[in-house]
C-alpha positions as CSV (number, residue, x, y, z in Angstrom):
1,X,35.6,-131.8,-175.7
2,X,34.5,-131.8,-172.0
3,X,33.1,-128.8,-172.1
4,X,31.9,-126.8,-169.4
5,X,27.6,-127.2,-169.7
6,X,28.6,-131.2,-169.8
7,X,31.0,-131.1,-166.3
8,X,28.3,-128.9,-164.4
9,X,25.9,-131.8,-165.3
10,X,28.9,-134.3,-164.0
11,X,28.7,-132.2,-160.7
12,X,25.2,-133.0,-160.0
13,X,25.7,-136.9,-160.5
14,X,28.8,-137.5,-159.1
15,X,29.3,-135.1,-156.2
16,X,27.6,-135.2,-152.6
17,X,24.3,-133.4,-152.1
18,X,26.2,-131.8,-149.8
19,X,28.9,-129.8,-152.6
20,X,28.4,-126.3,-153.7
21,X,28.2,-127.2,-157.4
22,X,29.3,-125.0,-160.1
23,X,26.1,-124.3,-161.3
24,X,25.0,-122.8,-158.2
25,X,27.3,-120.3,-157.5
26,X,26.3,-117.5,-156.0
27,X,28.3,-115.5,-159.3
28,X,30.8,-112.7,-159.1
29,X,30.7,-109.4,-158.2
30,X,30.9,-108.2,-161.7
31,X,29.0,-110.0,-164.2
32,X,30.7,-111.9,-167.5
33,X,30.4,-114.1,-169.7
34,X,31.0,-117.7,-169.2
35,X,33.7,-119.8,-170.4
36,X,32.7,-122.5,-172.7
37,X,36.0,-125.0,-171.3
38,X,36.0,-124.0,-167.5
39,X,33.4,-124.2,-165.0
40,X,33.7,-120.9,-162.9
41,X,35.7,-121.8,-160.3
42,X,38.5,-123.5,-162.7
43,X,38.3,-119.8,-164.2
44,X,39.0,-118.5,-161.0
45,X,42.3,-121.0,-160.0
46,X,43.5,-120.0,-163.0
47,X,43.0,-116.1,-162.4
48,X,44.6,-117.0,-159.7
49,X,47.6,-118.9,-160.9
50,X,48.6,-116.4,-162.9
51,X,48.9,-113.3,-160.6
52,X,51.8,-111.6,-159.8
53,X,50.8,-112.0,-156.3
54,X,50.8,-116.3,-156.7
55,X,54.2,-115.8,-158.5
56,X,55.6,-113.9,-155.7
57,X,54.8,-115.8,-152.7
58,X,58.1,-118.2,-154.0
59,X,60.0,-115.5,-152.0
60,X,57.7,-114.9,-149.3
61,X,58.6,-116.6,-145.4
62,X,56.9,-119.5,-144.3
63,X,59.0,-119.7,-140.8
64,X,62.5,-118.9,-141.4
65,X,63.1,-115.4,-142.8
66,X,64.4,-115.5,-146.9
67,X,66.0,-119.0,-146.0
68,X,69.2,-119.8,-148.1
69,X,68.4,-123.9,-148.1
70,X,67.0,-125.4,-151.0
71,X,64.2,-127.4,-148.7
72,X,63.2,-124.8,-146.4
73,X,59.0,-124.2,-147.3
74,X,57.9,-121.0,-148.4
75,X,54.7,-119.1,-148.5
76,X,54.5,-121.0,-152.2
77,X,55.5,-124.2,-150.9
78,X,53.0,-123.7,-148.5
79,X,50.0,-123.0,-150.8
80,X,50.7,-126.2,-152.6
81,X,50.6,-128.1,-149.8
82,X,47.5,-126.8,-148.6
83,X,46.1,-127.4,-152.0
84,X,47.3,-130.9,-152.2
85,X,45.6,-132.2,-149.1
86,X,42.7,-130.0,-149.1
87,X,41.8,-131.8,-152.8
88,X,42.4,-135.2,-151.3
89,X,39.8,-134.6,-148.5
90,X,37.4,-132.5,-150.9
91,X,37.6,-135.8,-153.4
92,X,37.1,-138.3,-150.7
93,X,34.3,-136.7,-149.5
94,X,32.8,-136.0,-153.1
95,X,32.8,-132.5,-152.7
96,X,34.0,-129.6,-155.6
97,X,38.0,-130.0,-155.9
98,X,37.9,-127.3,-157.8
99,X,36.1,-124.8,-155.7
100,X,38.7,-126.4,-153.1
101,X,41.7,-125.6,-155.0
102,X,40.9,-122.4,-155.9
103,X,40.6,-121.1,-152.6
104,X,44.0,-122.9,-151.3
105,X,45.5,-121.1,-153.8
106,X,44.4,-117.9,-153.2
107,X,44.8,-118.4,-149.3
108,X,47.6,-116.3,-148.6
109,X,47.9,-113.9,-151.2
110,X,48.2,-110.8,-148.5
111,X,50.7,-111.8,-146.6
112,X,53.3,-109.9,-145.7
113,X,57.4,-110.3,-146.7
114,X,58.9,-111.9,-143.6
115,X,55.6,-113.5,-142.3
116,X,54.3,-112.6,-139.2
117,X,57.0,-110.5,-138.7
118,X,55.9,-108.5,-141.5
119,X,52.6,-108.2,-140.2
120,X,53.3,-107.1,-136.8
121,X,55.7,-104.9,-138.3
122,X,52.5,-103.1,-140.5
123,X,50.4,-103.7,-137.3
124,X,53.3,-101.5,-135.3
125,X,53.2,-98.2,-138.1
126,X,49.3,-98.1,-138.4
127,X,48.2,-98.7,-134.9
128,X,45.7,-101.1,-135.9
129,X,46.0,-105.0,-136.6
130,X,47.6,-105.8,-140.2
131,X,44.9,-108.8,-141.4
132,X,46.5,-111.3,-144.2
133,X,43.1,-112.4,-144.6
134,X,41.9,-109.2,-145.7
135,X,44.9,-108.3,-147.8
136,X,44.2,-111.2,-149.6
137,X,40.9,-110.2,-150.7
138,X,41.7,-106.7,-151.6
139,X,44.7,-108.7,-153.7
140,X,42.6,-110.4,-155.8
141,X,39.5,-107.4,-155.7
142,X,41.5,-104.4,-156.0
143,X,45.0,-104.4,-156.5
144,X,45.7,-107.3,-159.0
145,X,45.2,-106.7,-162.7
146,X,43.9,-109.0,-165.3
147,X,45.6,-109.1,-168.6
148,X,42.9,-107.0,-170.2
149,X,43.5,-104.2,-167.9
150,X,40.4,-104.4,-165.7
151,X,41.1,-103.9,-161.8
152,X,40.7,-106.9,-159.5
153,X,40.7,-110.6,-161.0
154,X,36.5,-110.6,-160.2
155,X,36.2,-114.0,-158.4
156,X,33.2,-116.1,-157.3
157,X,31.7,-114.8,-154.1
158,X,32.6,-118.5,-152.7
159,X,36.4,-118.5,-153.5
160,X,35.9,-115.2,-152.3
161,X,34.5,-116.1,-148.9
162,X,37.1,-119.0,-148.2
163,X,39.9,-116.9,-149.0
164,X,38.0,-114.2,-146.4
165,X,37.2,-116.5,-144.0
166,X,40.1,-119.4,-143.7
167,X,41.4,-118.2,-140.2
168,X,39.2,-116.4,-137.6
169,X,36.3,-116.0,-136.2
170,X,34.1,-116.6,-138.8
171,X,33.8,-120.0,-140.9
172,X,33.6,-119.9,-144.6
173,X,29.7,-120.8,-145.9
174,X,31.0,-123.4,-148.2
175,X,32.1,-126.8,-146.4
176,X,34.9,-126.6,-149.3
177,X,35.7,-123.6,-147.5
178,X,35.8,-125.6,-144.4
179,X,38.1,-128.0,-145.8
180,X,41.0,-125.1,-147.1
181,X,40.7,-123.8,-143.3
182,X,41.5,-127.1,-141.6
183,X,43.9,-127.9,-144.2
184,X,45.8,-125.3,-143.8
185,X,46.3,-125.7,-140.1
186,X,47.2,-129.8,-141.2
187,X,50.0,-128.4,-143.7
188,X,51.5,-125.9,-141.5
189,X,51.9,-127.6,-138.7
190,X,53.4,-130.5,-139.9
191,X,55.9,-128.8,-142.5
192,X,56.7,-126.7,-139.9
193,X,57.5,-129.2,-137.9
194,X,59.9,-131.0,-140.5
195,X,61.5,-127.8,-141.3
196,X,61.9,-127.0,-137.4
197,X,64.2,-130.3,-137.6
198,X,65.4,-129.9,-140.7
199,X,67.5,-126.5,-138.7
200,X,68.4,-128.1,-135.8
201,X,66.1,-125.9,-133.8
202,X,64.0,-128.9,-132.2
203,X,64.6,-132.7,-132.2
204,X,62.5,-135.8,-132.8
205,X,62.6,-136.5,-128.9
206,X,61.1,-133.0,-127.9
207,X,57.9,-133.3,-129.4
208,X,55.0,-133.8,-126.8
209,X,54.6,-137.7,-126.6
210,X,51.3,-137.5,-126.0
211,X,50.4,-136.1,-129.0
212,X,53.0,-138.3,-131.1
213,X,51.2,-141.1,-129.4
214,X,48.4,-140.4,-131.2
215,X,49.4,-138.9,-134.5
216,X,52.4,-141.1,-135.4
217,X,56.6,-140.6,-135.3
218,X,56.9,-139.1,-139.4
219,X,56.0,-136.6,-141.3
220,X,53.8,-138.6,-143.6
221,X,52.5,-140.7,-140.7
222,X,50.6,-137.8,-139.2
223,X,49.5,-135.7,-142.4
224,X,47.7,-139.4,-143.4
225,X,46.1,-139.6,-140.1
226,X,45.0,-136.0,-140.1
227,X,43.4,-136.5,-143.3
228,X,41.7,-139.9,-142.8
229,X,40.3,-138.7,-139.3
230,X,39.0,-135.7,-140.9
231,X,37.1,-137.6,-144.2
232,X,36.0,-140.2,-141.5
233,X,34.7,-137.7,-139.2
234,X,32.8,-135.7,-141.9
235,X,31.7,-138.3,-144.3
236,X,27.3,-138.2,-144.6
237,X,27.5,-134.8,-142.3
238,X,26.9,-131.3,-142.8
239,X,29.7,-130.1,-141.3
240,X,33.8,-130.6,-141.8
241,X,35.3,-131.9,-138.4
242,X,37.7,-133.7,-137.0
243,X,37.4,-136.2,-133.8
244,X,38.2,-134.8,-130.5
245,X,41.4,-137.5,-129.8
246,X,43.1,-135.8,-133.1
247,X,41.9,-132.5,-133.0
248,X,43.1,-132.2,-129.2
249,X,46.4,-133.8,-130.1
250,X,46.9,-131.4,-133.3
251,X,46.4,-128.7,-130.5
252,X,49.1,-129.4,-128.4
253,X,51.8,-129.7,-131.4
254,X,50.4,-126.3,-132.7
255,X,51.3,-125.2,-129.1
256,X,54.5,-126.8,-129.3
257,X,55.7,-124.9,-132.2
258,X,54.4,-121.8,-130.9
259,X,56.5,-122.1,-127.7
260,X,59.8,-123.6,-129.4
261,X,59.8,-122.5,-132.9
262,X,57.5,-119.0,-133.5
263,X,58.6,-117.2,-130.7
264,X,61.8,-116.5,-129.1
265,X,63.8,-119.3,-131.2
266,X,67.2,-118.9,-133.1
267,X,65.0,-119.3,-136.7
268,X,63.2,-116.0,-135.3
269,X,66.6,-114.3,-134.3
270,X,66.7,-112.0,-137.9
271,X,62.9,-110.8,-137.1
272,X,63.6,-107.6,-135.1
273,X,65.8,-106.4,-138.3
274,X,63.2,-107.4,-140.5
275,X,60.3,-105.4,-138.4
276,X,62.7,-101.7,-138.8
277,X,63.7,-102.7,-142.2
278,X,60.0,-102.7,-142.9
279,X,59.7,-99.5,-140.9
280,X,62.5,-97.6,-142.5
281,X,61.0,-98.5,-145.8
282,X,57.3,-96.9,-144.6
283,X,58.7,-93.9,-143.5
284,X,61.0,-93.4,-146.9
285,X,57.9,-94.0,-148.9
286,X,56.3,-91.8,-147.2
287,X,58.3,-89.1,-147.2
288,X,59.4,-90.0,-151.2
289,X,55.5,-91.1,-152.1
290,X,56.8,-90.4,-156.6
291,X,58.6,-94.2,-155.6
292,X,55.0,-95.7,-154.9
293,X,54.2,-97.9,-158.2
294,X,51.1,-96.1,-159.9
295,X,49.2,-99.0,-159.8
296,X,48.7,-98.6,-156.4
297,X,48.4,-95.2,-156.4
298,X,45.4,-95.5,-158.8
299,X,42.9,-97.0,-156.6
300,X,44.5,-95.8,-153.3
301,X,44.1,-91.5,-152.8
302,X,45.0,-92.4,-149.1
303,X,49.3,-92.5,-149.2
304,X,49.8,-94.0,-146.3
305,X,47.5,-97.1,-147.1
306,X,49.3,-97.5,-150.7
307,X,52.2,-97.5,-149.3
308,X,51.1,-100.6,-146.4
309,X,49.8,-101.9,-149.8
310,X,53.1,-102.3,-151.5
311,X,55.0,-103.0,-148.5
312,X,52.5,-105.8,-147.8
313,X,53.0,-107.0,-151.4
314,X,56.8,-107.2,-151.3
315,X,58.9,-110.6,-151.2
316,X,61.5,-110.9,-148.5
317,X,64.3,-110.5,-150.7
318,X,63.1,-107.3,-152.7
319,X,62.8,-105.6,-149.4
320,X,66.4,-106.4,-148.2
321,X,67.5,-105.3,-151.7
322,X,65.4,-101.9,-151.2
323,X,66.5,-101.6,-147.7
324,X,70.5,-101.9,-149.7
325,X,69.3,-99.3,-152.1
326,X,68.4,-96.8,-149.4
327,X,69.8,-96.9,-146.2
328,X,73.5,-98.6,-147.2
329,X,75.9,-96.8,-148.7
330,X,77.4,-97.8,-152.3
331,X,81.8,-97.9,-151.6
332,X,83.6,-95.5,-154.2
333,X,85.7,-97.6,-156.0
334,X,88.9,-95.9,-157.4
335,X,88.5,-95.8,-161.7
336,X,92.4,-96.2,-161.8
């Protein structure tokens, strides 16, 4: 058995000097026992794997509100993607995969149903700015359960911190925390982009030449030479980076779908009914708080901030089956 004392050693010979190894971690908040199979992060991926949360991002909007096609991305969909190319840079460079993946995964565990509709929405009824990045850490400190009944699935302060940090301001500490923060931006653009097409709401010949020039014509083209200008750009430093040719040209496609995709486009059309749906649903909670789960009334004495917490936590299509519920009337149907 490879057990876990003999892949902490593998860490320190195979990995760069540069890897937050296993070993090293700065622990969790609450202190347990080790695992004798998985090093701590693998614990945490898996913690994180099997979450309600994880399992209901499948029905969570990536662009295009609950889409009907079989090939339209998810938040899910998303995740792995993030996952899959943040490994491939985190192996390249001979930094912790596993530390890598468990922070993908975990990425994006507060959004909101609808996306950023969602959040604006939650932004809208509280008066202050709805943060994913924030949600996702009190998902995984406060409001998930573990199967033994304890609150909060206790992860490493790293995953913890890459999860925190993977948009904003402030970078994660961790250059594996680094990685999840640029590969995320690699995924979404580009699946965004294929999607985008995919509905007719763009074409191949509208994307910004300059930027094609430089990244390539496919989808595949320009996820490779993300990748290889990020592991060439980092490898021996101290730092994750990418050069200024291909981070300048990522720029201007993120742009790109920002003025022809996110706003104002016919995939955005359904986002004004899914901003009051979300609204009609706070206020009814509100007013009816015995419907509020008592898991999140357990942690939560504040109503109004348990009920943003199971809003938040919702998939698109079990808030349009609430909003049925509540607000649509059931026909009479004769019994004759």
């Amino acid at each position: 058995m490879f057990s876990r004392v003999e892949q902490l050693e593998w860490e320190k010979e195979k990995l760069s000097a540069a890897a937050c190894l296993s070993s090293e971690s700065k622990g969790r908040l609450k202190k347990e026992d080790n695992c004798d199979i998985r090093t701590i992060f693998q614990h945490d991926r898996d913690r994180i794997i099997h979450s309600k949360a994880f399992r209901r991002l499948k029905h969570k909007t990536q662009v295009f509100i609950a889409p009907e096609g079989d090939h339209y991305r998810t938040r899910l969909t998303h995740t792995l993607e993030v996952s899959q190319i943040a490994r491939t840079i985190a192996r390249a460079l001979k930094l912790n995969e596993d530390l890598v993946e468990a922070i993908a995964l975990g990425h994006d565990l507060g959004h909101t149903p609808f996306g950023h509709a969602g959040e604006a929405a939650l932004t809208e009824i509280t008066g202050e700015e709805f943060n994913h990045n924030l949600q996702s850490l009190k998902v995984v400190d406060l409001i998930e359960k573990r199967s033994n009944g304890s609150r909060g699935l206790n992860l490493s302060i790293e995953v913890r911190d890459g999860i925190l940090n993977h948009t904003g301001a402030d970078k994660p500490f961790t250059l594996e925390g680094q990685i999840v923060r640029i590969a995320d931006r690699v995924a979404y653009i580009n699946h965004d982009i294929d999607d985008a097409l995919r509905a007719g709401i763009i074409k191949q010949g509208d994307l910004p030449a300059d930027a094609i020039s430089v990244l390539g014509n496919t989808h595949s083209e320009r996820i490779d030479i993300m990748v290889r200008d990020l592991i060439n750009s980092s490898w021996q430093q101290q730092q994750i980076k990418r050069s200024a040719e291909v981070k300048s040209a990522t720029g201007k496609l993120r742009t790109f779908l920002f003025e022809n995709v996110y706003i104002g486009s016919e995939g955005k059309s359904e986002e004004g009914k899914a901003k009051r749906l979300l609204k009609l649903l706070y206020e009814f909670f509100m007013k009816n708080i015995d419907y509020i789960p008592d898991e999140y009334l357990e942690f939560e004495k504040n109503h109004k901030q348990a009920v943003i917490d199971y809003i938040a936590g919702m998939t698109d299509r079990y808030a349009i089956n609430l909003g049925r519920k509540f607000f649509i009337p059931t026909p009479w149907f004769d019994k004759d």
